[in-house]
N, C-alpha and C positions, 0 to 999 in steps of 0.2 A: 195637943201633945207636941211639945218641940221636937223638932228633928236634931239629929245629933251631928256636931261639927266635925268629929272624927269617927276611926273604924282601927281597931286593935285587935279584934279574935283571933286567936292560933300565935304562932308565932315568927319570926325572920333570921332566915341568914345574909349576913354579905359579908365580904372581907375588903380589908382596908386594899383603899387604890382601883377599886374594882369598881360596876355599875349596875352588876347584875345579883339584885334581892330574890332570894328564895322563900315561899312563905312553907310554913307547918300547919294545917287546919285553916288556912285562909280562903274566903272567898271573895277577892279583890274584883273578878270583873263583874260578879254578880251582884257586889255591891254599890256598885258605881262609881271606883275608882276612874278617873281621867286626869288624862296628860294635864299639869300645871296642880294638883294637889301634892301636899308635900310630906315627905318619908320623915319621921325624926324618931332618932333612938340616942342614947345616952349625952341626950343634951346636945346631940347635934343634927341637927336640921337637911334635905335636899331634895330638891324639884324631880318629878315623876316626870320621864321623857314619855315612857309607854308603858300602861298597861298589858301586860302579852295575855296573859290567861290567872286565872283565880290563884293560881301559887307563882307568879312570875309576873316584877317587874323590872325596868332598866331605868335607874336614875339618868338626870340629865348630865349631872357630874360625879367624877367618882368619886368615890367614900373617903370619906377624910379622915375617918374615925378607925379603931383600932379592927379585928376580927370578931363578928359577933356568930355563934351560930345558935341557932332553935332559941333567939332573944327575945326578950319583950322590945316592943315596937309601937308605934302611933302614926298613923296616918291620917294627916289633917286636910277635911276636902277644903279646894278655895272656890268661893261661892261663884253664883253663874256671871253678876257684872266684874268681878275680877277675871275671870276667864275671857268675858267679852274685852274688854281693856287691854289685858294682856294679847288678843287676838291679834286686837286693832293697831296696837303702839308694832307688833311684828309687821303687819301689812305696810303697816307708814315705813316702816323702820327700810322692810325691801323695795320699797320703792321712791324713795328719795334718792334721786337723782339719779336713775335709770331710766328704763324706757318709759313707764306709765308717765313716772314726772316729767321729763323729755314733750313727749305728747299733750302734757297738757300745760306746760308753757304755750303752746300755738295760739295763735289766734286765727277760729277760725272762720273760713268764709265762702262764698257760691262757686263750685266749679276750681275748687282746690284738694289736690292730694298729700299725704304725708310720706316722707321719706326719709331715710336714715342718713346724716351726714358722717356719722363715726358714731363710735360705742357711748350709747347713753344722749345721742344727739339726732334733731333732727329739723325739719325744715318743709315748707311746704312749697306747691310747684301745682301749675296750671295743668288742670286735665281738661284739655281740650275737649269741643264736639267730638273733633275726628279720632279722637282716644277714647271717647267714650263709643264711636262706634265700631271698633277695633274689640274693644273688652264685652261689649255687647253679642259678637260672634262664639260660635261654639267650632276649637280646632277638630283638625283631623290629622290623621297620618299621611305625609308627603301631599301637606297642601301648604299655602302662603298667603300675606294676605295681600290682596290686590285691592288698593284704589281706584273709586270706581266716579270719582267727583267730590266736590267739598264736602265733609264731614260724613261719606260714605264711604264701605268697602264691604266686600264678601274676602269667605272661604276659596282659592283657587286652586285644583289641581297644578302641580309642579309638571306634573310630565301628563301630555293630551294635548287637546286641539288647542293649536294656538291661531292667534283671530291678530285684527286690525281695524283701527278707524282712523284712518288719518293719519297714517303713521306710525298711531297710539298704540302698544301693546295691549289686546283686551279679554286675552285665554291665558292659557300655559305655558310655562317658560318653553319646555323643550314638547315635542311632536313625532310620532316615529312609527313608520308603515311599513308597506312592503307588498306586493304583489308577481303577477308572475313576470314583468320586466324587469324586476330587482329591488331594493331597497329604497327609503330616504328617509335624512332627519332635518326635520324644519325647527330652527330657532326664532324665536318670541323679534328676535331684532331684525329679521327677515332673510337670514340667511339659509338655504338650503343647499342640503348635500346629497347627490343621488349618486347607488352605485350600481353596478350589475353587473353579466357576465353577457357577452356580445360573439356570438360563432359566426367569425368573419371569411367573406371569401380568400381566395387563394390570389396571390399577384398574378392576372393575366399577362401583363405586358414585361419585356426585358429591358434590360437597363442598358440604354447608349454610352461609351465610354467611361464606363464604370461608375454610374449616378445611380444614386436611390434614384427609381420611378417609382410614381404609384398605379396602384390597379385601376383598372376601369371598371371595375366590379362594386357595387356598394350595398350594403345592408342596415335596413333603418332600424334606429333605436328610441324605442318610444321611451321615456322618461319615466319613472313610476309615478312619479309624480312632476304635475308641469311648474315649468318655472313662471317669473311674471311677463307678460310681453313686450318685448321692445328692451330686455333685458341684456345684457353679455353675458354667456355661459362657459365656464371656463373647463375642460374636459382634457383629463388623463387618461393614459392608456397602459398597460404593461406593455414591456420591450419585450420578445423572442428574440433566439438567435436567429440571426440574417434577415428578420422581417421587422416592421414594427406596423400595429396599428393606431391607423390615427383619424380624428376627423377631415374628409372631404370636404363637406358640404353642410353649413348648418346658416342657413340664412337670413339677415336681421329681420327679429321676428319671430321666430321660429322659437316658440318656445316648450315644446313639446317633443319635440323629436331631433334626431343625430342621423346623420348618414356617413356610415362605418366603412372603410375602405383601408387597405393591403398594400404598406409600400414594401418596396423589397429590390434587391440589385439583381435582380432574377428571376426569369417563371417559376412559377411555382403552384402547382393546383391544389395542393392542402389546403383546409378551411384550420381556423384555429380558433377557440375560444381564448378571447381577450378581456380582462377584468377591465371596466370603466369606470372612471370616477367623473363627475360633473358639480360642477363648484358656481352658485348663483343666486339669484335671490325669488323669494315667494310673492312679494310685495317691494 
């Protein structure tokens, strides 16, 4: 039994200039209508965009023909290698000279990537070991990636313990504590910063012909964190009215602790808490 090349039951509406066919008694999806079979009614012919449902389809262009309502109609399937053909000439058709053609101009070769030089264009570029060990890594949040040797690297925390070998940066960029002497933040390049709050003695001693003296009184301040030894430590103090506190005694070496002292144009037995800062390196 031959199969039949068309399908006409019931009958169609569409009007001129329009895309959208109504059918009357049709059953177009249960028939097997598909997109690229073609609508023809009074002598004029046009390509099926979509099937929607058994009484609904949308040509691909609009009606050229006059108004037709509850018409005779024909609908002619086109067989399955014209549909494959028509498939294939669309696929070539999108992709000549876009990206897929782009891509496969390349030539390609060991330990090469592709990349886009502009629209429809592209180019290949060395992917390195050391990029392949980069892409190998799985990220995280507020991490980086640290170089750890030729064609190595991890995952590093951004902020946490920062380390050294040699000079070399081998932790986290930034570092940040604190205890009961006070604060500090240690930077990856060796710089550290300590702060705290220091309750200093009172100026024992008076001041000769009107000169800041300092006290002979002093109170140590342990760093919260130590610097490196052999270091210079560079330490701020907040000013009071009429007193200031300042470092006494901090001797090359000494990289853990401050000795706090009271100058002042005046006795004065008050003690005063003094905010510190200390500016120097970990490493």
């Amino acid at each position: 039994m031959a199969l039949s090349a068309s399908y006409n039951t019931g009958t169609a509406s569409i009007n001129a200039g329009e895309t959208a066919v109504t059918g009357q008694g049709t059953s177009w999806l249960t028939a097997g209508l598909q997109t690229g079979d073609v609508f023809v009614a009074a002598g004029l012919q046009a390509e099926i965009a979509v099937v929607n449902s058994n009484t609904s389809i949308t040509l691909a262009d609009p009606w050229a023909g006059s108004n037709r309502a509850a018409a005779s109609y024909r609908i002619r399937y086109t067989g399955d290698m014209a549909r494959g053909l028509k498939a294939m000439t669309d696929v070539l058709t999108s992709i000549s000279g876009g990206i897929l053609y782009a891509f496969s101009q390349l030539a390609a070769a060991a330990n090469k990537m592709a990349y886009f030089t502009g629209a429809g264009a592209m180019a290949l570029a060395d992917l390195t070991a050391h990029a392949r060990a980069f892409l190998a890594l799985s990220g995280g949040n507020g991490k980086f990636f640290r170089s750890t040797g030729a064609n190595t690297g991890v995952m590093q925390d951004m902020v946490g313990t920062v380390s050294q070998s040699g000079g070399v940066p081998t932790g986290a960029i930034v570092e940040r504590g604190s205890g009961a002497n006070g604060e500090y933040v240690r930077f990856a390049d060796g710089t550290q910063i300590c702060t705290g709050v220091v309750n200093v003695p009172g100026n024992d001693q008076s001041a000769a012909g009107g000169f800041v003296t300092p006290s002979a009184s002093r109170v140590t301040w342990t760093y919260p964190a130590s610097f490196v030894s052999g270091s210079t430590v560079h330490i701020l103090s907040s000013i009071r009215i009429g007193v200031v506190a300042a470092i006494l005694n901090n001797p090359p070496g000494t990289s853990s602790v401050a000795a706090i002292g009271m100058w002042g144009m005046a006795t004065s037995s008050t003690a005063r808490d003094v905010s510190m800062i200390a500016i120097g390196r970990w490493f």
